[in-house]
TORGU-912003 format. One line per field, with one value per atom (N, C-alpha, C): residue in three letters; chain; x, y, z. Coordinates in steps of 0.1 Angstrom, whole numbers. Layout:
N
type: ALA ...
mol: A ...
px: X ...
py: Y ...
pz: Z ...
//
This chain:
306
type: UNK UNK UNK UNK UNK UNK UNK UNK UNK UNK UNK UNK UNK UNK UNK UNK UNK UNK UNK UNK UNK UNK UNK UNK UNK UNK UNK UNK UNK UNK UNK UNK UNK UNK UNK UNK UNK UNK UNK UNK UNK UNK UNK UNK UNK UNK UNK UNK UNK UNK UNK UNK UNK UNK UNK UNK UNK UNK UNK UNK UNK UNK UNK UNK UNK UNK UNK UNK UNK UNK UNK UNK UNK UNK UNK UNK UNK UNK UNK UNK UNK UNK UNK UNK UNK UNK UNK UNK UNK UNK UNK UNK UNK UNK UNK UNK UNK UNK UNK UNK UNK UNK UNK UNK UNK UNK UNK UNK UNK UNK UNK UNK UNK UNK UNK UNK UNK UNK UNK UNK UNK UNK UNK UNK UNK UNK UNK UNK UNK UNK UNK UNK UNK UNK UNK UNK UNK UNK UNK UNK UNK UNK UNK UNK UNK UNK UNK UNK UNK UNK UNK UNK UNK UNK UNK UNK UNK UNK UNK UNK UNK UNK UNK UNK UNK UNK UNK UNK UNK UNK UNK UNK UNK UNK UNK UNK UNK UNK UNK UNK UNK UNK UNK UNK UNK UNK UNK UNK UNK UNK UNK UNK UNK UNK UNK UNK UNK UNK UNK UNK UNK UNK UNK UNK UNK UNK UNK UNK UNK UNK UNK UNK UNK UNK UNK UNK UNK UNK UNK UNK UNK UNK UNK UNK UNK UNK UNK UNK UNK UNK UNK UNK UNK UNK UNK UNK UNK UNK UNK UNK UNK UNK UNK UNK UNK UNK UNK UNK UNK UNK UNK UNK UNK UNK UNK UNK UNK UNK UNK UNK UNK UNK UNK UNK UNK UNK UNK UNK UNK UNK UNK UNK UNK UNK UNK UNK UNK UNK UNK UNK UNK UNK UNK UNK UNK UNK UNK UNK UNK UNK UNK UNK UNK UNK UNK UNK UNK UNK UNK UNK UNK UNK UNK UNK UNK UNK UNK UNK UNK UNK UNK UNK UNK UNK UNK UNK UNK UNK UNK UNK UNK UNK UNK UNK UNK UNK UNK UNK UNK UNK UNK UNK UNK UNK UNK UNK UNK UNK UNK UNK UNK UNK UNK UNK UNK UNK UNK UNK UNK UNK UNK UNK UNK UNK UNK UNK UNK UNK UNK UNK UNK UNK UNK UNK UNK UNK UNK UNK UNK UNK UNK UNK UNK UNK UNK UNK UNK UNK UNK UNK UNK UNK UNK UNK UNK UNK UNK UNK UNK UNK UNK UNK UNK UNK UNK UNK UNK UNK UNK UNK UNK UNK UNK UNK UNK UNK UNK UNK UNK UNK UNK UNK UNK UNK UNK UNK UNK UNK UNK UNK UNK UNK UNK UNK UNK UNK UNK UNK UNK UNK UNK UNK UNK UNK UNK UNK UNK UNK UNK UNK UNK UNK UNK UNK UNK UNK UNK UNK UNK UNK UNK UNK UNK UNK UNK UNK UNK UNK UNK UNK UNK UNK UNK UNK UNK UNK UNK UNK UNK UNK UNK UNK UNK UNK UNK UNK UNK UNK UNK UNK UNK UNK UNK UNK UNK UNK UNK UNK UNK UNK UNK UNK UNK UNK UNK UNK UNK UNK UNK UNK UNK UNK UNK UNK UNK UNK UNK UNK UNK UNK UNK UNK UNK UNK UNK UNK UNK UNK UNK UNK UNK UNK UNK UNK UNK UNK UNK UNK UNK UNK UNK UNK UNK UNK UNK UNK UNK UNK UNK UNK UNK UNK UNK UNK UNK UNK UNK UNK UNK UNK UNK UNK UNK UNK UNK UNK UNK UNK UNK UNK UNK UNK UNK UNK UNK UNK UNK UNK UNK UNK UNK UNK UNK UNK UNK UNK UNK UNK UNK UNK UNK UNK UNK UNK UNK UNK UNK UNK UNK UNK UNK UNK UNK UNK UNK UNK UNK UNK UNK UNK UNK UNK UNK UNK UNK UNK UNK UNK UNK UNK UNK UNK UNK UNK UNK UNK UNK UNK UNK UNK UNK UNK UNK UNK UNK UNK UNK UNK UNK UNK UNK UNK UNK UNK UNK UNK UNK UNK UNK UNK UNK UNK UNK UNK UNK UNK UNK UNK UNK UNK UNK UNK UNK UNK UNK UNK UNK UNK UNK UNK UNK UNK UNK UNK UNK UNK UNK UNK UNK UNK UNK UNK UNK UNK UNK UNK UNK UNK UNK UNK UNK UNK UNK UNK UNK UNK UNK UNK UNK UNK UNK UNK UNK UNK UNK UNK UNK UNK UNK UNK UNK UNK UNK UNK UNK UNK UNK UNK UNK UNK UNK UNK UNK UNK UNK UNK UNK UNK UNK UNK UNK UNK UNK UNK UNK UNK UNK UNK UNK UNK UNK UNK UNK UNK UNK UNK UNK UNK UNK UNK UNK UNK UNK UNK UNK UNK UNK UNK UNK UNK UNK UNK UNK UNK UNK UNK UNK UNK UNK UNK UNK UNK UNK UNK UNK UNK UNK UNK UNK UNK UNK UNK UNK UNK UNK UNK UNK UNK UNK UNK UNK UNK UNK UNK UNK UNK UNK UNK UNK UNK UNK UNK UNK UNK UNK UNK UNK UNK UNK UNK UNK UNK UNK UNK UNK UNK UNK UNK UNK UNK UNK UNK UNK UNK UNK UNK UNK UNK UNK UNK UNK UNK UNK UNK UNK UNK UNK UNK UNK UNK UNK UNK UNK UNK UNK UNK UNK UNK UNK UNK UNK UNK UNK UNK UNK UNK UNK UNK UNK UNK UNK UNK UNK UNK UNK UNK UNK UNK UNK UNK UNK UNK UNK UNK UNK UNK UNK UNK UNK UNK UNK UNK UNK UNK UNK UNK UNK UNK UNK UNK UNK UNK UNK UNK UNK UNK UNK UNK UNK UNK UNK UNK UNK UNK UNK UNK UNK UNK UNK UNK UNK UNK UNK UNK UNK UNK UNK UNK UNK UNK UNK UNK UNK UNK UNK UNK UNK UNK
mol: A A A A A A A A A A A A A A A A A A A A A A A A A A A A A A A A A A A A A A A A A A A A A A A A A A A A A A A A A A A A A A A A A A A A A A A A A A A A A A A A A A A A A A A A A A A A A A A A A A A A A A A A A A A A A A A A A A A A A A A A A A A A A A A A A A A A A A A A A A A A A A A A A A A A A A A A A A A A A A A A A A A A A A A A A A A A A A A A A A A A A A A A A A A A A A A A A A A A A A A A A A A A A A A A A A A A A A A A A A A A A A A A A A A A A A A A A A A A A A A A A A A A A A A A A A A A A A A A A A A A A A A A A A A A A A A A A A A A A A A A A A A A A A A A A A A A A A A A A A A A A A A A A A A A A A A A A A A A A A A A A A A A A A A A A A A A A A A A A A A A A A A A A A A A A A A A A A A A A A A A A A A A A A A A A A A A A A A A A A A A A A A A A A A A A A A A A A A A A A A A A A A A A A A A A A A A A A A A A A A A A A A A A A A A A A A A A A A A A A A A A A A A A A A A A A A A A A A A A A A A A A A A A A A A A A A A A A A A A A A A A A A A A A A A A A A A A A A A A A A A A A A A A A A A A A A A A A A A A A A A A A A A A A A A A A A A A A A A A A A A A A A A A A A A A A A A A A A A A A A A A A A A A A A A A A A A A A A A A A A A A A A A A A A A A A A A A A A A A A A A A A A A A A A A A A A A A A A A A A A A A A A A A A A A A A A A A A A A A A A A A A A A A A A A A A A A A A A A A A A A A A A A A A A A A A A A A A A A A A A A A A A A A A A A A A A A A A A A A A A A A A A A A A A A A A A A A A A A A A A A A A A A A A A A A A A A A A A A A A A A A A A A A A A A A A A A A A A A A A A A A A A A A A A A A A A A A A A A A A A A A A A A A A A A A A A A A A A A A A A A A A A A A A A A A A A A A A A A A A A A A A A A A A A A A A A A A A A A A A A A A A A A A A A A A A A A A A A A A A A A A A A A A A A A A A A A A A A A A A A A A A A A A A A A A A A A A A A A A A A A A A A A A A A A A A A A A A A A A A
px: 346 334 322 308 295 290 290 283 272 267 259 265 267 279 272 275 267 266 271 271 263 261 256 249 233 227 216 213 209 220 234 244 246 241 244 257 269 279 292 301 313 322 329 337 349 362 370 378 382 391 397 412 425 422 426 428 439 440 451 447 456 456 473 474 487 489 495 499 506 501 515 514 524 529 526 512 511 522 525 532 523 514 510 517 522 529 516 504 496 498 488 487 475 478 467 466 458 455 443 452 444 432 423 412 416 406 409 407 414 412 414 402 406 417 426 436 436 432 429 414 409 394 393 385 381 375 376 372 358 347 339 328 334 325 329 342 342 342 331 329 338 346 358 373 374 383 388 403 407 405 400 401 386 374 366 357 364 350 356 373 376 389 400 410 417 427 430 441 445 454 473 469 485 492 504 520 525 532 538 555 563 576 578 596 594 610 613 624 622 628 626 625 612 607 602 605 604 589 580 573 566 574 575 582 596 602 596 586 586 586 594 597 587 588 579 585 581 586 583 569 565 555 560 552 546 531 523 519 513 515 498 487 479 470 462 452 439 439 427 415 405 397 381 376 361 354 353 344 339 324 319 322 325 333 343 351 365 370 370 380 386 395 405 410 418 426 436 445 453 464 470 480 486 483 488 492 498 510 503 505 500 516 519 527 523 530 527 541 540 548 546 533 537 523 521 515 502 495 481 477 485 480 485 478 474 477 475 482 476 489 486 487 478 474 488 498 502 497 501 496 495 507 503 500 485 482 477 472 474 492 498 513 520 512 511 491 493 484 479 463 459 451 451 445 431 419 410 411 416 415 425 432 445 443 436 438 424 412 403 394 382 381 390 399 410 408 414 411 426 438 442 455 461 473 467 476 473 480 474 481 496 499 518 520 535 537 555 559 568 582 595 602 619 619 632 644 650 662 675 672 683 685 671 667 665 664 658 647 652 644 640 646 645 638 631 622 618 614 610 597 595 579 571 566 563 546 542 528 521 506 501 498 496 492 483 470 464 454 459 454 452 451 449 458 475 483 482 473 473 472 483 478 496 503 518 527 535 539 553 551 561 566 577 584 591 589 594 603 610 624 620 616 614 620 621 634 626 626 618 622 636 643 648 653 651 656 669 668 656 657 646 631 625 616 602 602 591 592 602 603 604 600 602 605 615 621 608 613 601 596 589 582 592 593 594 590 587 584 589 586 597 594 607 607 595 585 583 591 600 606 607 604 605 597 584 568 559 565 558 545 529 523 517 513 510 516 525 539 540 537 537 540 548 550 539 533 524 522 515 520 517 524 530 521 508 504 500 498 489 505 517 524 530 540 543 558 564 579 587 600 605 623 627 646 652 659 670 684 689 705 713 711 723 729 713 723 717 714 714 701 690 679 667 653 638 635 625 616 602 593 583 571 558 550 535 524 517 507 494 487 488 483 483 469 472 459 451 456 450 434 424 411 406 398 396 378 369 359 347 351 345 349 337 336 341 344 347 356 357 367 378 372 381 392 396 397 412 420 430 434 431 434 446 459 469 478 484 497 510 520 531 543 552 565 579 584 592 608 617 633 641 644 655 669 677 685 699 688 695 681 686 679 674 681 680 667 653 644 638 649 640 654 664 678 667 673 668 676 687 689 687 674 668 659 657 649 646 632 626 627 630 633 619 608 601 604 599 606 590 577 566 556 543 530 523 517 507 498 491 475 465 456 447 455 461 469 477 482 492 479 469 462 448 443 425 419 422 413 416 402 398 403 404 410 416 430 442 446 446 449 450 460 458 473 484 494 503 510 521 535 541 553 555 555 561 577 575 589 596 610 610 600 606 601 609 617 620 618 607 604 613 622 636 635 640 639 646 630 637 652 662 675 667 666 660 661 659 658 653 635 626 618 608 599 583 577 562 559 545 533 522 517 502 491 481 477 464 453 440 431 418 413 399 397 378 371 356 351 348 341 336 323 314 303 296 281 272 276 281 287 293 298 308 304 289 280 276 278 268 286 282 296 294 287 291 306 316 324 332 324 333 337 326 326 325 340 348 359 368 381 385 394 404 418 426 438 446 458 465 479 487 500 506 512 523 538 545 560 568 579 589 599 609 621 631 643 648 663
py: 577 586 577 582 574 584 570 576 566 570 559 558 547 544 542 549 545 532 522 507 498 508 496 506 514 519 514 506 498 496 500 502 516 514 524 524 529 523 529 523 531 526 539 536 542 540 547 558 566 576 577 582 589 603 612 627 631 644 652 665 665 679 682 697 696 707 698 704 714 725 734 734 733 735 748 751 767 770 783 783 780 768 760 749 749 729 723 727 718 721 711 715 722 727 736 727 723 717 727 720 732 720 725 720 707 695 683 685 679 672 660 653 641 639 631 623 611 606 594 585 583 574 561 554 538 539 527 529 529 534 529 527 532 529 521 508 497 484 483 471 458 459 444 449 462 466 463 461 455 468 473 485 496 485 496 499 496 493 502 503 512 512 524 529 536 527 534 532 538 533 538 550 553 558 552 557 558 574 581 583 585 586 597 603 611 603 606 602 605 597 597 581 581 570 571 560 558 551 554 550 555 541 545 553 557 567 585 580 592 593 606 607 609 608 610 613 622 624 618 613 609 597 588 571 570 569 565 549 542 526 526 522 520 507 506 489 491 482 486 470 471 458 459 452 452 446 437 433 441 443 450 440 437 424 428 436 441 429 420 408 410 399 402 414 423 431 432 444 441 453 453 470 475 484 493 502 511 519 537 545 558 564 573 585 595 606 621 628 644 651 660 660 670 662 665 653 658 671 668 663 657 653 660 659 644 632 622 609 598 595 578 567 565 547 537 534 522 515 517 506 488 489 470 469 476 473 460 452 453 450 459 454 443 442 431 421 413 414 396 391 381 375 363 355 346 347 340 328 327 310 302 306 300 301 311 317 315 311 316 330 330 343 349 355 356 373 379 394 399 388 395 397 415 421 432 442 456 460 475 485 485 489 495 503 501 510 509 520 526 528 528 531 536 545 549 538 531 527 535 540 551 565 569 579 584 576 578 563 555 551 537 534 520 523 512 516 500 498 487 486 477 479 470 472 468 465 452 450 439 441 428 416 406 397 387 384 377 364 355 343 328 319 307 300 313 310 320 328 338 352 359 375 379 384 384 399 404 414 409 412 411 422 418 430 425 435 435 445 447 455 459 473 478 484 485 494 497 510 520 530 524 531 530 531 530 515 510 500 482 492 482 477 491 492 479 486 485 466 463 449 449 439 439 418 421 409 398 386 378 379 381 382 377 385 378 383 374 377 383 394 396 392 391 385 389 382 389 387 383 381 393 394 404 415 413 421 413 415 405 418 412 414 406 410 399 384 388 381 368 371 364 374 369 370 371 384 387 388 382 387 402 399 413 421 431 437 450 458 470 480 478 487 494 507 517 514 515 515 526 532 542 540 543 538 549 540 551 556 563 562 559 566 564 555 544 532 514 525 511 503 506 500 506 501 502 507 515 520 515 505 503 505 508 516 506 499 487 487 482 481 467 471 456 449 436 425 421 421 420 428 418 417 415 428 426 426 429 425 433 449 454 460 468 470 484 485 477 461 458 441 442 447 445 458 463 478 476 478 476 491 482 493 500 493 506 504 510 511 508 499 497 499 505 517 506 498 492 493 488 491 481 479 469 480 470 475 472 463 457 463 462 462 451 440 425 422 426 422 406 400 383 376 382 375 370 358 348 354 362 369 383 387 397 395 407 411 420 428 438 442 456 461 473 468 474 491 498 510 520 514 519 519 513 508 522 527 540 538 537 533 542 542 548 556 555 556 569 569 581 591 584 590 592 585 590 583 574 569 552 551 534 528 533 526 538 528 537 525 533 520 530 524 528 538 540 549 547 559 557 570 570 580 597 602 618 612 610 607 620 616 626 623 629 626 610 606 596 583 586 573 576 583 579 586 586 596 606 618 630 632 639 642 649 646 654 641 644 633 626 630 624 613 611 599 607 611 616 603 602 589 596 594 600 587 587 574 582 570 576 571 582 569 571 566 559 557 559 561 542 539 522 525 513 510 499 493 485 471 475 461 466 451 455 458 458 459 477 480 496 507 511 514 531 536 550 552 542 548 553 546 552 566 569 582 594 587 596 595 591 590 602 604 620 611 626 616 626 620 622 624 634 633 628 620 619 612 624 622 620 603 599 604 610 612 602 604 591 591
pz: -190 -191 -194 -193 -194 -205 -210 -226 -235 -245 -251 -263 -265 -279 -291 -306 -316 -317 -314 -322 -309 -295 -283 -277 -286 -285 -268 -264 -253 -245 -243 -229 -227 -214 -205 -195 -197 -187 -185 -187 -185 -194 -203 -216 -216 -219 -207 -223 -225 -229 -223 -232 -225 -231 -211 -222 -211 -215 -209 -203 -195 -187 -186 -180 -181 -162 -158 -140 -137 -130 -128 -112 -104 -90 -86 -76 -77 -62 -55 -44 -31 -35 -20 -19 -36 -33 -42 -46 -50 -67 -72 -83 -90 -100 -109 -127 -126 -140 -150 -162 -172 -180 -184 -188 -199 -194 -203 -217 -223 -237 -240 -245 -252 -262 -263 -271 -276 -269 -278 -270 -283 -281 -288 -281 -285 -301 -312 -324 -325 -318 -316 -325 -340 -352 -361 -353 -361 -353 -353 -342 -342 -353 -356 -349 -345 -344 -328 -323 -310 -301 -300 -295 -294 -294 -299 -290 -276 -267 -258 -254 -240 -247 -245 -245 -233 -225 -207 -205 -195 -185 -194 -196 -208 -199 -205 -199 -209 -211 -219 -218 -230 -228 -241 -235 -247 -255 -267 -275 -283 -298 -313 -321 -320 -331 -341 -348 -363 -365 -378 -381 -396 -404 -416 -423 -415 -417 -412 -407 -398 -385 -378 -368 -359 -347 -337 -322 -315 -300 -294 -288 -278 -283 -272 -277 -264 -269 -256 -261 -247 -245 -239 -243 -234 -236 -233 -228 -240 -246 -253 -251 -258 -255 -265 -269 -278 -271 -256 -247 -243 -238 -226 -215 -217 -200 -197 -202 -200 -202 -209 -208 -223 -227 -237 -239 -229 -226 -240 -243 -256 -254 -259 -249 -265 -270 -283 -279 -288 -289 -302 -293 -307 -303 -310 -314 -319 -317 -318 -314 -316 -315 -306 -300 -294 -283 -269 -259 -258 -264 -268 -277 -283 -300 -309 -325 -325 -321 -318 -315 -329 -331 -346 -339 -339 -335 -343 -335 -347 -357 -370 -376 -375 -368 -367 -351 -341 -331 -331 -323 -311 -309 -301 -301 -293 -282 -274 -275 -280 -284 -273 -270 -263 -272 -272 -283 -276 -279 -273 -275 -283 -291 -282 -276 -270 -252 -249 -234 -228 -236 -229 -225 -220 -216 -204 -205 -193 -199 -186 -186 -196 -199 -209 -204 -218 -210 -211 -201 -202 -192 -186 -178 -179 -193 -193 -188 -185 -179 -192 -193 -204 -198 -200 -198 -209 -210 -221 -215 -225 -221 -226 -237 -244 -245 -241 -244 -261 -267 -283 -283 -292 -299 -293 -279 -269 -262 -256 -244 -238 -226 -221 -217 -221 -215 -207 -196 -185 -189 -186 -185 -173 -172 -165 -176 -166 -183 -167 -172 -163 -172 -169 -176 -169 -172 -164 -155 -158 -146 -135 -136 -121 -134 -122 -130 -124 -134 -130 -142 -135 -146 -156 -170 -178 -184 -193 -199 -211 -221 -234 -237 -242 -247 -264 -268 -277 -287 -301 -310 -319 -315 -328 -332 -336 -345 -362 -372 -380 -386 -377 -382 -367 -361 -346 -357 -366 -371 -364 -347 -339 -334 -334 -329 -316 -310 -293 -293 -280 -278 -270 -265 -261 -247 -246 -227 -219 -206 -196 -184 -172 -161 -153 -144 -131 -118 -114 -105 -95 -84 -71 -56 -56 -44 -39 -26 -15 -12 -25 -27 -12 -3 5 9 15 18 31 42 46 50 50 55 42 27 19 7 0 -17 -25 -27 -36 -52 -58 -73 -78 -88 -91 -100 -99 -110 -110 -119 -122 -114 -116 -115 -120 -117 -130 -122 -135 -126 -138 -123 -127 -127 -136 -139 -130 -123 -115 -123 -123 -136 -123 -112 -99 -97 -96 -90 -102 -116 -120 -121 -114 -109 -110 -106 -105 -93 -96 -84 -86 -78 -88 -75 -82 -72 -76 -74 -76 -65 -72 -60 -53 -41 -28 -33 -36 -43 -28 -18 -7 -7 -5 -4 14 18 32 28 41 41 35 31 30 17 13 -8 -9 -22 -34 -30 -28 -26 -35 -47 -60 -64 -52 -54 -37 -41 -34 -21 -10 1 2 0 0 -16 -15 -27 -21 -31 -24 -32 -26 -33 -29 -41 -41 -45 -40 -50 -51 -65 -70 -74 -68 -68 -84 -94 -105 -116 -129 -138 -145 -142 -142 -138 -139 -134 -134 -141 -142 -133 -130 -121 -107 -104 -92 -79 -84 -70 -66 -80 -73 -61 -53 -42 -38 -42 -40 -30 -25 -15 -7 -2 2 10 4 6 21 9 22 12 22 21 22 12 15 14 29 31 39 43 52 60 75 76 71 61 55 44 37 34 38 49 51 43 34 25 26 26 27 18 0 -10 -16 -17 -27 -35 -48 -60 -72 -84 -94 -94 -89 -86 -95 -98 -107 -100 -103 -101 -110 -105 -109 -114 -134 -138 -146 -153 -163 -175 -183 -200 -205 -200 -202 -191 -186 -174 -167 -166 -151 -140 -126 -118 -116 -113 -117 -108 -108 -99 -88 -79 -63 -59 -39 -31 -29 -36 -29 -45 -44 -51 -47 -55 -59 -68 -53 -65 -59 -78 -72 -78 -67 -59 -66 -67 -66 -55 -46 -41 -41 -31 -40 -24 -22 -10 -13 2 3 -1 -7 -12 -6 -10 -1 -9 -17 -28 -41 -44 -55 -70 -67 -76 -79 -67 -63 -67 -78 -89 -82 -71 -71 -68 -62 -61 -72 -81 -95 -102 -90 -93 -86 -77 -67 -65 -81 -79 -76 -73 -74 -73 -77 -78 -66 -61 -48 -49 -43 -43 -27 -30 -18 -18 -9 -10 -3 -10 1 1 10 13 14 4 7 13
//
């Protein structure tokens, strides 16, 4: 949203909130959304705080976590940051019981946290993406992390249950083999991935980093719908299985970016045949500078048959 912030009375610009709506399938096939509400906002009246500048980009799951000995349903994961540069990215964690709120900020945020002192000004981590491993109190958690070795996705394994009490194991990479683009191995970012129970494996959906000639540049022309067929995502004999590129083409739109999956309550895929991602997209601009397209996202459904 564009707002003027108590503490950066002289910026004018873009400050991002999470809110909610909630979808219903009318009998066209489309959807009907009910009026937004905010859930969660940037700290924006404590200027020391990791989080006080932009709050985005959440992926929600449902289970039972512990915090403090109290229970919670639903653990949302999102990107937080105190730059107006968007740089030093940081990815925390709220809980709630019920998905409009209230939502509790974790007490020991940042949860994946980027250190200036060590990394530089580097854009950081962020954009999680969540996934139940037990359906209670485990979850895995999928992020970007972009720093002075490129920009590449990791994953942490979470326990927030009473005896886990909110630990997560040490990073690791996944693989990109077989993300090809352009007849090359792309790195891997800004994706949401979804657990199959069937067969064991990921379905993961990401934008294409491919830059062509015309603006936004920074704004990725199609989305790409991937499958592993192991949960092993750091095994050297994984290889992503390109499932389909949804670009212009299938949607009419010059930029599609930002997509995630129609999951259950627990990140997994729902039981039907098919895979719903909904894409968002964005008209072209005179430069990367001239920000109207920012203010013509809409968001998109489209569906593969598998």
């Amino acid at each position: 949203m564009k707002t003027k912030l108590p503490l950066f009375e002289d910026f004018d610009g873009i400050i991002d909130y999470i809110a909610y709506r909630e979808g219903t399938l009318n009998k066209n096939n489309q959807y009907d959304f009910s009026n937004k509400a905010f859930v969660l906002e940037p700290d924006v009246y404590n200027k020391t705080n990791w989080d006080h500048v932009h709050v985005c980009d959440p992926s929600v799951i449902a289970g039972q976590f512990y915090i403090n000995n109290n229970s919670y349903k639903y653990c949302l994961s999102y990107l937080g940051c105190n730059t107006l540069d968007c740089t030093i990215n940081e990815i925390g964690l709220a809980f709630s019981n019920n998905l409009i709120g209230p939502w509790i900020k974790y007490p020991h945020n940042p949860y994946i946290s980027f250190s200036l002192e060590e990394n530089g000004r580097y854009w950081g981590v962020g954009q999680p993406s969540i996934v139940s491993i037990d359906k209670k109190s485990k979850f895995r958690l999928f992020y970007t992390k972009g720093d002075e070795n490129g920009s590449h996705t990791f994953y942490v394994d979470c326990d927030f249950s009473l005896q886990g009490n909110g630990r997560h194991t040490t990073p690791i990479m996944v693989k990109e083999a077989g993300l090809i683009v352009n007849g090359k191995v792309e790195e891997l970012t800004n994706g949401d991935f979804m657990y199959d129970e069937d067969s064991d494996g990921y379905y993961l959906v990401r934008d294409a980093r491919i830059r062509d000639n015309t603006y936004p540049s920074i704004i990725s022309p199609f989305v790409q719908v991937a499958f592993s067929f192991t949960n092993s995502l750091t095994s050297n004999s994984i290889n992503w299985e390109i499932i389909e590129n949804i670009d212009e083409n299938k949607t009419g739109f010059k930029r599609n970016h930002n997509a995630g999956f129609v999951r259950n309550l627990y990140g997994w895929k729902p039981s039907n045949k098919e895979i719903e991602v909904i894409y968002t997209n964005s008209i072209l601009a005179s430069s990367n500078e001239d920000l109207k397209y920012l203010w013509n996202y809409r968001l998109n459904s489209y569906k593969i048959e598998l």
